[in-house]
C-alpha positions in Angstrom: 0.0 0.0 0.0 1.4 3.1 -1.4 2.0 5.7 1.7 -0.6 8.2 0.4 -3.5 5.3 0.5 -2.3 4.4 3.6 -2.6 8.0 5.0 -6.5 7.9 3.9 -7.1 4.9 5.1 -5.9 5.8 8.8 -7.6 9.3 8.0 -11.3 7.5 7.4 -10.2 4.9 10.0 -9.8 7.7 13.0 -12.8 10.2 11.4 -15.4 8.4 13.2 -13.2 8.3 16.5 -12.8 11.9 16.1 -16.5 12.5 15.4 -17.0 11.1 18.5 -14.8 13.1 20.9 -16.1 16.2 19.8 -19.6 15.5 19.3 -19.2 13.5 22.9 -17.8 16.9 24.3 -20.8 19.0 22.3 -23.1 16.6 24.5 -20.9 17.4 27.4 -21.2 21.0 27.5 -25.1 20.8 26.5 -25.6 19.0 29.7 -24.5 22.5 31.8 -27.7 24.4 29.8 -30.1 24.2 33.0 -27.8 24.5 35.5 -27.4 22.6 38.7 -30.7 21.2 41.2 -31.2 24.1 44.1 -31.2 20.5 46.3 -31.7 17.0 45.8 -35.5 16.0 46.9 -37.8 12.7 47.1 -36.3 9.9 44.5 -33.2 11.7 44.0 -32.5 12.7 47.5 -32.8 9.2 48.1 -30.9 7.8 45.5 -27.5 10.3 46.4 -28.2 9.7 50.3 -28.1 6.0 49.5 -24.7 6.8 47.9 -23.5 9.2 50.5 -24.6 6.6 53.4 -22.2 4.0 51.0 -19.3 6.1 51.0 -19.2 6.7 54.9 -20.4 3.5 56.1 -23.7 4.6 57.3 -27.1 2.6 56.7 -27.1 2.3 53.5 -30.9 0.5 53.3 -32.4 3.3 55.4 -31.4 6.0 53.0 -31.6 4.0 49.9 -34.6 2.7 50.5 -33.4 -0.9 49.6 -36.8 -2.3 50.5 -38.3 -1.1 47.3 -35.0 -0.3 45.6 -32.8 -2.4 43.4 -29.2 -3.1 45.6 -26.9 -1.6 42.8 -28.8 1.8 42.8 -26.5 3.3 45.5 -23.5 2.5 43.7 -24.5 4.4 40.5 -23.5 7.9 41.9 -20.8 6.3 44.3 -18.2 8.3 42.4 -19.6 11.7 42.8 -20.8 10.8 46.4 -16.7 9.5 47.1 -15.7 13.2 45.9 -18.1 14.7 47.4 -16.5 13.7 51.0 -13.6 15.5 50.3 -14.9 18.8 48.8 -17.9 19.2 51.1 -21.7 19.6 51.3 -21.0 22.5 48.4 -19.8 20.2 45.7 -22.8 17.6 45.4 -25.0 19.4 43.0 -22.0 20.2 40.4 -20.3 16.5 41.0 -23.9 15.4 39.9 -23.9 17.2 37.1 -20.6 16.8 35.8 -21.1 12.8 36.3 -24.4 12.6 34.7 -22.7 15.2 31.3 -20.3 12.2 31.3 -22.5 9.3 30.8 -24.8 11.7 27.8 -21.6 12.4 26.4 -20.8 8.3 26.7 -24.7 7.4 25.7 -25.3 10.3 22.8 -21.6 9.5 21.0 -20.9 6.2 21.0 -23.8 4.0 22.2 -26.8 4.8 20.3 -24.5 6.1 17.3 -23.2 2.5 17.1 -26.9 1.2 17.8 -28.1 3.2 14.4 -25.3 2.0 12.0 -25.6 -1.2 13.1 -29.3 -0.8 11.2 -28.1 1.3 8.6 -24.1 1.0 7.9 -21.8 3.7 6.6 -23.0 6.4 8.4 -20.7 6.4 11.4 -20.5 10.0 11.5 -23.9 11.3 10.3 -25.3 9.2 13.8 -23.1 10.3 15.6 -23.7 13.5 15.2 -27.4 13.3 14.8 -27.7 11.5 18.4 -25.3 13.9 19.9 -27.3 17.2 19.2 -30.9 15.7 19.5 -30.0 13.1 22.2 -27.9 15.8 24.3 -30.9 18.5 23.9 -33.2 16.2 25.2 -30.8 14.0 28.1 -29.6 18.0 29.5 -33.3 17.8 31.5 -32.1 15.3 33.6 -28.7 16.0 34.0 -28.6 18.3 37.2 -30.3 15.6 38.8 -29.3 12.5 41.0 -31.8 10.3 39.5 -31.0 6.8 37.6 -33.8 6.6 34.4 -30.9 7.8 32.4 -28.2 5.2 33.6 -30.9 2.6 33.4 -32.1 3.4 29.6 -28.3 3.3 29.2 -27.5 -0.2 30.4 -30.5 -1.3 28.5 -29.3 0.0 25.3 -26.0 -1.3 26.3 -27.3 -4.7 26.4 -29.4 -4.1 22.9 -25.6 -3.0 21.5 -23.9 -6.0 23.1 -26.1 -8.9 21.6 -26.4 -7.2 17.9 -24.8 -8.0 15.4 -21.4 -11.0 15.1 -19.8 -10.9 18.1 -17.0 -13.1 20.6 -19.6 -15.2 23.1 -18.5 -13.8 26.4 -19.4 -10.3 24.5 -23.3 -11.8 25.1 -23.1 -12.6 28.4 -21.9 -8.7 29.6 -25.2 -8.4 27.2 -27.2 -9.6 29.6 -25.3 -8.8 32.6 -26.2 -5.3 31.6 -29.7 -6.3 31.0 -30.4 -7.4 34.6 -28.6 -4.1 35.8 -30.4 -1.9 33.9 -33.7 -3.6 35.2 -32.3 -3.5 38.8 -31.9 -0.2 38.5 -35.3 0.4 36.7 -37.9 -2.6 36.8 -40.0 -0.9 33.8 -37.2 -2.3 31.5 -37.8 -5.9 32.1 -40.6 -5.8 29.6 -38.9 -3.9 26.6 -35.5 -5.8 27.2 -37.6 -9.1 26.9 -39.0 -8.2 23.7 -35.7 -6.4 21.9 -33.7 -9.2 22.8 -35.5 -11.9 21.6 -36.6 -10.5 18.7 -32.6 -9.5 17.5 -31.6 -13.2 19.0 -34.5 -15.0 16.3 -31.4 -15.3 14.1 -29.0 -16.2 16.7 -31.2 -18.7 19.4 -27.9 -20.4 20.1 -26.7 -16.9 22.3 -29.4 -17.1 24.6 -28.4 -19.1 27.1 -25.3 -17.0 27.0 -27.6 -13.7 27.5 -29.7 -15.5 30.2 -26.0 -16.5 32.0 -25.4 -12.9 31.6 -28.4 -11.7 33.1 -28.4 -14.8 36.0 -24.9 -13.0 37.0 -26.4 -9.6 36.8 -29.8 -10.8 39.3 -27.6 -12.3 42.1 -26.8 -9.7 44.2 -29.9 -8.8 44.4 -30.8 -12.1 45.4 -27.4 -12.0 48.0 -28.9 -8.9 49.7 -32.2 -10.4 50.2 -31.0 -14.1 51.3 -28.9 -11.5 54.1 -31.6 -9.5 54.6 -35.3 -10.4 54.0 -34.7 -14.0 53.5 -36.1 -14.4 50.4 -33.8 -15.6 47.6 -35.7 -14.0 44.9 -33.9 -11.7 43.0 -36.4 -8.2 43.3 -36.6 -5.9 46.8 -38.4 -7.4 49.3 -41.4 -5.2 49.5 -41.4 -5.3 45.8 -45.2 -7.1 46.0 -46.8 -5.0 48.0 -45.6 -1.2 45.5 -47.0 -3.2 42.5 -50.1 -3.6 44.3 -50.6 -0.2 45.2 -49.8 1.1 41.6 -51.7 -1.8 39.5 -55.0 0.0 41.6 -54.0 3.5 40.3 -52.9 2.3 36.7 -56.8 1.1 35.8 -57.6 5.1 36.3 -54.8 7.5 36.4 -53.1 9.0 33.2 -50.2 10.7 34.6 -48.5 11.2 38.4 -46.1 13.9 38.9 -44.1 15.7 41.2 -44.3 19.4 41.4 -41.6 21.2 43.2 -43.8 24.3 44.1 -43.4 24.8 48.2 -46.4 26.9 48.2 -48.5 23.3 47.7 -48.2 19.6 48.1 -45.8 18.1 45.9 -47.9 15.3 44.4 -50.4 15.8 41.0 -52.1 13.1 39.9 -54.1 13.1 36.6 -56.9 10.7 36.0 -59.8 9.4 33.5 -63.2 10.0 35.8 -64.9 7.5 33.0 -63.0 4.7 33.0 -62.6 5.1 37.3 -66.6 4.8 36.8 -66.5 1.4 35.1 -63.9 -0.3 37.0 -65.1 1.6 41.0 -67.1 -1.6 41.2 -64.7 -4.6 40.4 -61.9 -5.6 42.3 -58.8 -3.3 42.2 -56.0 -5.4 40.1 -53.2 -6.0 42.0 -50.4 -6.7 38.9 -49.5 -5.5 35.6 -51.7 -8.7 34.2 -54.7 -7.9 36.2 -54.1 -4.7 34.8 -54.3 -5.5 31.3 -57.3 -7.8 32.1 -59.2 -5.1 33.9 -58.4 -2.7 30.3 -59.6 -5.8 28.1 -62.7 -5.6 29.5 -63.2 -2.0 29.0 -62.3 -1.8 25.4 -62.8 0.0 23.0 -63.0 2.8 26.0 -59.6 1.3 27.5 -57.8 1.7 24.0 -58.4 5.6 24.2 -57.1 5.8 28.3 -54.1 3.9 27.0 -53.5 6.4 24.2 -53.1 9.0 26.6 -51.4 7.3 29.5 -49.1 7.2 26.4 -49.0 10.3 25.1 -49.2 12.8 28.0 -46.0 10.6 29.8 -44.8 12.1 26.4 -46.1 15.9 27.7 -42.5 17.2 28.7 -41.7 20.6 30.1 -38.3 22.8 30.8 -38.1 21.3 34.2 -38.8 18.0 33.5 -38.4 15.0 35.5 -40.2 17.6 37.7 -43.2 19.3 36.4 -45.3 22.7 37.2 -48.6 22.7 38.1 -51.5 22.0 36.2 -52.8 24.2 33.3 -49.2 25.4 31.7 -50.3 24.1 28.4 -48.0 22.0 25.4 -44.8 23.9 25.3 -41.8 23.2 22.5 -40.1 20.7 24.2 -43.7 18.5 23.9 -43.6 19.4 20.5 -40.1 18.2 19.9 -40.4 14.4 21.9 -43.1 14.2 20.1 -42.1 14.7 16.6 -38.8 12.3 18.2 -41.1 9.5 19.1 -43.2 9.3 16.9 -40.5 10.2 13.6 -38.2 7.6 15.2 -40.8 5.2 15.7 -41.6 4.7 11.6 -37.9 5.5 10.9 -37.6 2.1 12.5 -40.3 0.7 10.4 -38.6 2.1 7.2 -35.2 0.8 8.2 -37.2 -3.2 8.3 -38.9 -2.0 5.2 -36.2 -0.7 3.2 -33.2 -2.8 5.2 -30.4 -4.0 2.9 -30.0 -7.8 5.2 -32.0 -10.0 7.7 -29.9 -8.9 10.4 -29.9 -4.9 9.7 -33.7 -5.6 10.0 -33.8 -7.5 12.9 -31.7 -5.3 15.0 -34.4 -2.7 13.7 -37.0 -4.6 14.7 -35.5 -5.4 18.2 -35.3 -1.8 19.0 -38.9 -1.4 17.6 -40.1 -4.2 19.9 -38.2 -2.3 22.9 -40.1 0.8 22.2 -43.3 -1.3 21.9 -42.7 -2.9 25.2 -41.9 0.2 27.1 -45.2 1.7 25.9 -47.4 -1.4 27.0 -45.4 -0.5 30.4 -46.8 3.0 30.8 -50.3 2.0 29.8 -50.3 -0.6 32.5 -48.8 1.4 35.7 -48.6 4.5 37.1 -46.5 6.6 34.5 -44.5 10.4 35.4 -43.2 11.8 32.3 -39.5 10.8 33.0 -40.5 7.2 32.4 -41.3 7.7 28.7 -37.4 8.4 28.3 -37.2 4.9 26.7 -39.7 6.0 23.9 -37.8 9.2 23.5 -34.2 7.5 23.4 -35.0 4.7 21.1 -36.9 7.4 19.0 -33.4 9.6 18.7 -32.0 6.0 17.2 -35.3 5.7 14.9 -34.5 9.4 13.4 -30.8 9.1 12.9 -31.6 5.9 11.0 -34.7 7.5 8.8 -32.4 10.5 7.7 -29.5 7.8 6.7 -31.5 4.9 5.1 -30.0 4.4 1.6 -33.6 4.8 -1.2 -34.2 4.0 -4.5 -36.1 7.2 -6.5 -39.3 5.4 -6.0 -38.7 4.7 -2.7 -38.5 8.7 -2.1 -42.0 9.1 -2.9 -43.0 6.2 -0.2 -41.1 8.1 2.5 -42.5 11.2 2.1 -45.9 9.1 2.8 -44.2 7.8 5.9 -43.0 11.3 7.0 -46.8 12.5 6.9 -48.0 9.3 8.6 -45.2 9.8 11.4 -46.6 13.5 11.6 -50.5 12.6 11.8 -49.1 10.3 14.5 -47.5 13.2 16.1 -50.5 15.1 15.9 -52.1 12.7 17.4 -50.3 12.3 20.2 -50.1 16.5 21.2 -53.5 15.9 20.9 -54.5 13.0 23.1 -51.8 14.3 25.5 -53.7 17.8 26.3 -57.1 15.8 26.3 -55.3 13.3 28.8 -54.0 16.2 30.9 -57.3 18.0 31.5 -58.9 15.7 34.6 -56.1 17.1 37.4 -57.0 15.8 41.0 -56.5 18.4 43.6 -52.8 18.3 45.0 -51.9 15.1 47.3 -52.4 11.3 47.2 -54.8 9.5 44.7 -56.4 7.0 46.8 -59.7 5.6 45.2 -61.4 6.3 42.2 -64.4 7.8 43.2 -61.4 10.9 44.2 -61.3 10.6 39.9 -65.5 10.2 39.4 -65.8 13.6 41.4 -63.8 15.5 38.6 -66.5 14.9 36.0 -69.8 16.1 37.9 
């Protein structure tokens, strides 16, 4: 190889690399747009208290709230909380910040870059810029916060990265290592992560038991801390049972919970359905995601509509989202701009299995699509807040990097444009069924039966 060939090839070897560290330090620095938290409260102040009690030896299950909790959710901000004992009280907000830029930076660069050009390759660059700029708008929200759905949608797509594609067979098994973390971390994943991963392993059934070994690894301490401490062996928190009962009564009738960080008022808004809480006041309250879905199958086609907006006003974001203001502020632009994500994502998926150039392109499409589809079943059958339609949003980034690269055929441009207005109808849609689904608030405080929701409609 002559030494100028040689030159280009190293050149279009290190572009991508490159591409990466400065759209990874783009992401970075978009992370600092909202500033730190005034003060870590409720899930978060648990979560960094959990770390803090780590760090100095304290109870660790008190703080953390290890009852409910998965056992590796302390030692997510263990390295902030570590740094923070030698710089003082004063540091923990920036620490959290700069800790949280660093895993966007990771997650918007390289992660769900390599996720999109696995589906559609030779576009290294394109993605990764494309996830950087959207993907880093979107994760700055939760940066200035100590909460873990952003390192659990990042395990998760972890996992989805590990087991796509032609890989070494210990490379699988940290596929589903990462897998069980990311659902320790965040139990709404165990759904999606079931459906992704088995529809990209169709092609591949001989990896499973390898992911399953993975995720076996992943589950056991978990089931460590509870054999130590609750005596069960099982590998979920040990009062696990009794938070899914509570919510699987609330997710027949609510739309949307959220926490409002207004002092002048309690912190806790609920939003609610009152017709569907009149159909289902006299049955039994369900008690588990399947008595859930039962309760909704016997309330369709009424059911299908509640689910719609369960769906699309967990998709209703605001500028101070995880948190949200009180009722009556209205679709802003960031609404409009997860929505277009989602939903443009969503069919750039589809087009990518439509228009995909091999079986396994298509199937990695379709796992993702599968993921998405699984962690919307999950918000219409418990009690969403809008930071737990971050899976929908992220795999949507992924779905929009991959429609603007897919390779088309002149003909195929006039089919697109017909998928671009369906995917904006659909976002329509869901702006629309998200301000209808947000116009039953319940006054301030707990939701504890539905006849609180049946009140709202006299």
């Amino acid at each position: 190889m002559s030494r100028a060939r040689r030159d280009a090839h190293l050149g279009t070897k290190h572009r991508p690399r490159a591409s990466m560290l400065a759209a990874g330090s783009v992401v970075f620095l978009l992370q600092f747009i909202h500033g730190t938290a005034t003060r870590f409260v409720y899930d978060a102040a648990q979560y960094w208290d959990g770390a803090l009690q780590l760090v100095s030896g304290g109870d660790v299950a008190t703080a953390g709230v290890l009852n409910i909790r998965g056992t590796l959710t302390p030692l997510v901000y263990l390295p902030p909380a570590a740094v923070a004992g030698l710089l003082g009280e004063g540091s923990w907000t920036w620490l959290v910040l700069i800790w949280n830029a660093l895993l966007a930076a990771v997650l918007c660069a390289m992660i769900l870059p390599q996720l999109a050009e696995l589906i559609v390759p030779g576009h290294l660059v394109s993605h990764v810029w494309t996830c950087a700029l959207l993907g880093g708008l979107l994760f700055a929200l939760f940066a200035r916060f100590a909460l873990l759905d952003v390192w659990a949608f990042a395990c998760a797509a972890t996992a989805m990265l590990l087991i796509s594609g032609r890989r070494s067979w210990w490379v699988y098994a940290v596929g589903g290592l990462f897998a069980a973390i990311a659902v320790d971390l965040r139990p709404s994943y165990l759904l999606p992560l079931i459906l992704g991963m088995v529809v990209v392993l169709i092609a591949a059934a001989r990896r499973i038991p390898l992911v399953a070994a993975g995720a076996l690894i992943g589950a056991l301490p978990q089931s460590i801390y509870n054999v130590f401490h609750g005596g069960s062996w099982l590998p979920v928190p040990t009062a696990t049972s009794g938070l899914i009962g509570v919510q699987s009564a609330q997710a027949v009738y609510s739309i949307r919970y959220d926490t409002v960080l207004d002092p002048g008022r309690n912190p806790q808004q609920w939003y609610c359905d009152p017709s569907l809480a009149s159909a289902v006041s006299p049955e039994p309250a369900p008690t588990t995601p399947l008595s859930v879905a039962g309760s909704l199958l016997t309330h369709v086609p009424e059911s299908l509509w509640f689910g719609l907006k369960k769906i699309a006003t967990a998709l209703q974001w605001s500028w101070s989202t995880p948190y949200e203001p009180s009722p009556g502020d209205g679709t802003g632009a960031i609404a409009v701009v997860v929505a277009l994500t989602t939903a443009i994502g969503a069919f750039g998926l589809l087009r990518a299995i439509w228009f995909g150039t091999s079986t396994s392109n298509r199937l990695i499409a379709g796992g993702l699509l599968a993921f998405w589809l699984g962690a919307a079943a999950t918000l219409v059958l418990t009690t969403p807040e809008t930071r737990f339609a971050l899976p929908l949003v992220s795999v949507g980034v992924v779905g929009v990097t991959c429609g603007l690269t897919t390779p088309m055929t002149r003909s195929q441009r006039w089919t697109s444009a017909l998928w671009l207005l369906a995917a904006l109808s659909v976002c329509l849609l869901l702006l629309w069924a998200g301000a209808r689904g947000l116009g039953y608030p319940v006054s301030p405080g707990p939701l504890t039966a539905p006849a609180d929701c049946v009140r709202l409609a006299r």
